[in-house]
C-alpha positions in Angstrom: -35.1 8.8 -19.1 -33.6 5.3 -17.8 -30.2 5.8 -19.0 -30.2 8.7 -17.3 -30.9 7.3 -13.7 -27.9 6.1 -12.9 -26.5 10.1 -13.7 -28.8 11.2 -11.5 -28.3 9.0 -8.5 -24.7 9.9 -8.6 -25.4 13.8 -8.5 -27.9 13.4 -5.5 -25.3 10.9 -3.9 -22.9 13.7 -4.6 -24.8 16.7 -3.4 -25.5 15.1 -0.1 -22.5 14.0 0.4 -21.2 17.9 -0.1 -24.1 19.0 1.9 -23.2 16.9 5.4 -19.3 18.4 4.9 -17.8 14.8 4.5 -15.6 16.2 1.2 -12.5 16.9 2.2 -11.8 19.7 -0.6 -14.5 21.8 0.9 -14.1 21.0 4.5 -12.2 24.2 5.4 -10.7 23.0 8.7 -9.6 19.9 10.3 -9.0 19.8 14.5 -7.0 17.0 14.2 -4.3 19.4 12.4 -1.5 20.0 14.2 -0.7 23.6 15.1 2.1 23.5 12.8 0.6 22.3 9.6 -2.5 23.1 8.0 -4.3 21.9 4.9 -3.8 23.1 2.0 -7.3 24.7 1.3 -7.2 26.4 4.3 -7.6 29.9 4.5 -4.0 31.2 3.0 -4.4 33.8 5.7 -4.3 32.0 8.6 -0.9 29.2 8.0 1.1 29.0 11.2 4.2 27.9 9.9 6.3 25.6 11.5 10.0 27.0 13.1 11.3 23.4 13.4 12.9 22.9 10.2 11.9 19.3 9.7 9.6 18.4 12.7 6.7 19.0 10.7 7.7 17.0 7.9 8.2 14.2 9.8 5.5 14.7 11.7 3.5 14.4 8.4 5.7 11.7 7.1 4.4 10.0 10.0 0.9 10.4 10.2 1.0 9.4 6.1 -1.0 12.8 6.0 -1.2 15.2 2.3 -2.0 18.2 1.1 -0.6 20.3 4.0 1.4 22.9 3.6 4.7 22.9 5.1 7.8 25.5 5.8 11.7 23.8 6.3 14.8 23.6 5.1 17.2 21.0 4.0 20.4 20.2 2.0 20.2 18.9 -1.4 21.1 15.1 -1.5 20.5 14.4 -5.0 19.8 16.2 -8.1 17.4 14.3 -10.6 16.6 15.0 -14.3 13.9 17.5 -15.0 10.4 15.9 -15.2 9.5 16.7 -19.0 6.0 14.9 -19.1 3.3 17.5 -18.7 4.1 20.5 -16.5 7.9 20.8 -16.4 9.4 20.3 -12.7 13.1 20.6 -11.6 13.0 17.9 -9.2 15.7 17.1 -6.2 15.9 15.4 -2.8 16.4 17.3 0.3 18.2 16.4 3.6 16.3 17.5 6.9 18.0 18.1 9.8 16.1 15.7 11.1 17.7 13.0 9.1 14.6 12.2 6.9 14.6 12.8 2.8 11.8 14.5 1.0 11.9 15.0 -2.8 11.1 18.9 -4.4 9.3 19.5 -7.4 9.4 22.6 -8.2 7.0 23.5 -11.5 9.6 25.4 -13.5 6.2 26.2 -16.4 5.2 28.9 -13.3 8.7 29.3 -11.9 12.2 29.9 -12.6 14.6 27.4 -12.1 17.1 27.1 -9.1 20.0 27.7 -10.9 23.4 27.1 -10.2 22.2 24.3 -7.9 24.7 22.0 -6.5 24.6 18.9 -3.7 25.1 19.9 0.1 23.1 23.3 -1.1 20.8 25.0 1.5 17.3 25.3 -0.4 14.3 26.7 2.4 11.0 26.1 1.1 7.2 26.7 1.4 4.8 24.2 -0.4 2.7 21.8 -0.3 4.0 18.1 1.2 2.0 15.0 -0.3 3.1 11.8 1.9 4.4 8.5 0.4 6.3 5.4 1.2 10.1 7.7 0.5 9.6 10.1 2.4 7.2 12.4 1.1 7.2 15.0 -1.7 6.9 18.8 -1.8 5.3 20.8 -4.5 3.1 23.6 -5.3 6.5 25.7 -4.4 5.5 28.7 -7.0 3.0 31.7 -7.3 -0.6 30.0 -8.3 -1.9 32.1 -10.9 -5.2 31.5 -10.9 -5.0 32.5 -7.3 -6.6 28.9 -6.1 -4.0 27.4 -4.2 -1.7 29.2 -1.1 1.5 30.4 -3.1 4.7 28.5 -2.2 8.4 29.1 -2.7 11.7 27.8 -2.8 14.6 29.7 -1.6 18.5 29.1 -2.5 21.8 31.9 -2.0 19.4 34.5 -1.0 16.7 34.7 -3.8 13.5 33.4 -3.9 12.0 31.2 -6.8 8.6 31.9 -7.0 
């Protein structure tokens, strides 16, 4: 029974902690949101996305915020080698219109590939934007097929990658 106390403490610790709403992957909303970007375990039906192309990037950019899910567009800056470890993601950096960079990676296991895809490309997309020191990154841009996570997309010469 006593090396089993410490197990237990955690799992009551745990459970209360779930109980009072203070875990952020079952908190379902979050006030201090914007209007514009909304976690991404809200409720996939109710995503206002954002018709700024940018603004709410940088707005999250800002606020060093994740796991939101965010609608824009950019131009392809770079084009980096395919991320082979683990799930496979095509992986490039995008030019706002508001000047900032954000790096895609797009999880080409679930999706196809954006292919032909050259720099100064227009590429829209829909996914989910984690923040970090370079300007942020956006993933989850695919169908989720265990139906967990709001479906994302990337868009490039009219077709959708999904």
């Amino acid at each position: 029974m006593r090396k089993f106390l410490p197990l237990i403490v955690i799992v009551i610790l745990i459970a209360g902690y779930i109980q009072n709403g203070n875990n952020a992957f079952f908190n379902f909303s979050d006030p201090a949101q914007s209007d514009q970007i909304h976690t991404a375990k809200a409720d996939k039906n109710h995503y206002i996305p954002s018709q700024d192309n940018g603004t709410s990037v940088q707005q999250a950019y800002k606020n060093q915020q994740s796991n939101v899910q965010i609608k824009g567009t950019g131009k392809v800056l770079k084009i980096l080698a395919d991320d082979l470890d683990g799930s496979r993601h095509q992986r490039f950096i995008l030019k706002l219109s508001s000047g900032q960079t954000v790096l895609v990676a797009h999880n080409i296991d679930l999706a196809k590939k954006i292919q032909p895809l050259s720099k100064g490309d227009s590429v829209e997309f829909y996914g989910e934007y984690e923040w970090n020191s370079k300007g942020g990154v956006i993933h989850w841009t695919h169908h989720d097929p265990s139906g967990r996570h709001i479906d994302g997309w990337l868009k490039h010469n009219a077709k959708t990658y999904q």
